[in-house]
C-alpha positions in Angstrom: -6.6 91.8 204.6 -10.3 90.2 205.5 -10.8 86.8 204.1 -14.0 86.4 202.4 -16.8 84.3 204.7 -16.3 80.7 202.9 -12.5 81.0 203.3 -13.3 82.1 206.9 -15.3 79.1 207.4 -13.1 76.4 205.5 -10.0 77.9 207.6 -11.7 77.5 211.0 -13.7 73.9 210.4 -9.6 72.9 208.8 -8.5 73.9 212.7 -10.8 72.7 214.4 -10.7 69.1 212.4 -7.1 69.0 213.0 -8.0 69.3 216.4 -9.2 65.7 216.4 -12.3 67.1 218.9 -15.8 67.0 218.1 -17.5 70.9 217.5 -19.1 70.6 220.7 -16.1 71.1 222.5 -14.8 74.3 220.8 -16.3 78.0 221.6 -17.0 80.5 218.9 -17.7 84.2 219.0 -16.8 87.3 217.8 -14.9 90.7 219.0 -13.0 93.6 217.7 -10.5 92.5 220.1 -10.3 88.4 219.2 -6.7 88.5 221.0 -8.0 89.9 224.2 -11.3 87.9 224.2 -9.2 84.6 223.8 -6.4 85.1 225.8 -8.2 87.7 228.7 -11.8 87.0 229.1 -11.6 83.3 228.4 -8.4 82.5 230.0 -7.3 80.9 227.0 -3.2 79.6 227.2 -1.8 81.5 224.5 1.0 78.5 224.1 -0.6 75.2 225.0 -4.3 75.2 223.4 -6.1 75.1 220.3 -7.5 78.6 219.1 -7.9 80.7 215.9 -9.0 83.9 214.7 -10.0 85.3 211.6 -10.7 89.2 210.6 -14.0 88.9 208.3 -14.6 91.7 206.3 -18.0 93.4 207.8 -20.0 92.9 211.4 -22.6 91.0 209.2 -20.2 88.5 207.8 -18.7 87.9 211.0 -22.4 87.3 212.9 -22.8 84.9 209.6 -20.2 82.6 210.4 -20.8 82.7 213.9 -24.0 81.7 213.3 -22.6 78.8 211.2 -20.7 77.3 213.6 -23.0 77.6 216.0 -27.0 76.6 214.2 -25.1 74.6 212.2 -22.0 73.0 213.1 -22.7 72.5 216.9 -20.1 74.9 218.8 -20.9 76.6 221.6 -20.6 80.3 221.7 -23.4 82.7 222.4 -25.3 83.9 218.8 -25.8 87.6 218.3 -23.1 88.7 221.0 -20.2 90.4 220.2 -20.2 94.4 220.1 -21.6 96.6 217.2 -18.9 96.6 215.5 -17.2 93.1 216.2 -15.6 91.6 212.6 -13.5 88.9 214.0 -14.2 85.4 214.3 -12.6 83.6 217.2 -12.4 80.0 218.0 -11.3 78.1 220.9 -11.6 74.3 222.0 -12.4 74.4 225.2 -10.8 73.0 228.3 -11.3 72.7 232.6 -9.5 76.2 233.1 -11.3 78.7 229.9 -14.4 80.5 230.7 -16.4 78.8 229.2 
């Protein structure tokens, strides 16, 4: 079941504090596919790197946060991407071998 958008957020920015890294070295996006954006088209490691995912509840909500972490927060990731009908947020810190 979709989180609502401030859980969403307060979920991702716990991971990515945990982390220990600053915002600028974690990519965020969105996909209807969060599994094989992470682990396909960015090269990800599925066992030995930081990442997340979280299902939102609409597109909108899901461009929202992107947006968050990105105008706001300082992540990379590329702002209004993501298909039509893309409602999960994805997060990755990123490293020599992901893409980007």
């Amino acid at each position: 079941m979709p989180k609502d958008k401030q859980e969403i957020i307060d979920d991702i920015k716990a991971h990515i504090d945990k982390s220990g890294s600053p915002y600028s070295s974690w990519y965020v996006g969105i996909s209807k596919d969060a599994y094989d954006r992470l682990f396909n088209d960015h090269k990800v490691s599925e066992k030995d790197a930081w990442w997340t995912y979280r299902e939102a509840s609409s597109t909108q909500i899901a461009r929202e946060i992107d947006d968050y972490f990105i105008n706001t927060l300082g992540t990379d990731g590329g702002p209004g991407g993501g298909a039509e009908d893309a409602d999960t947020v994805y997060a990755y810190k990123k490293e020599s071998y992901t893409e980007p």
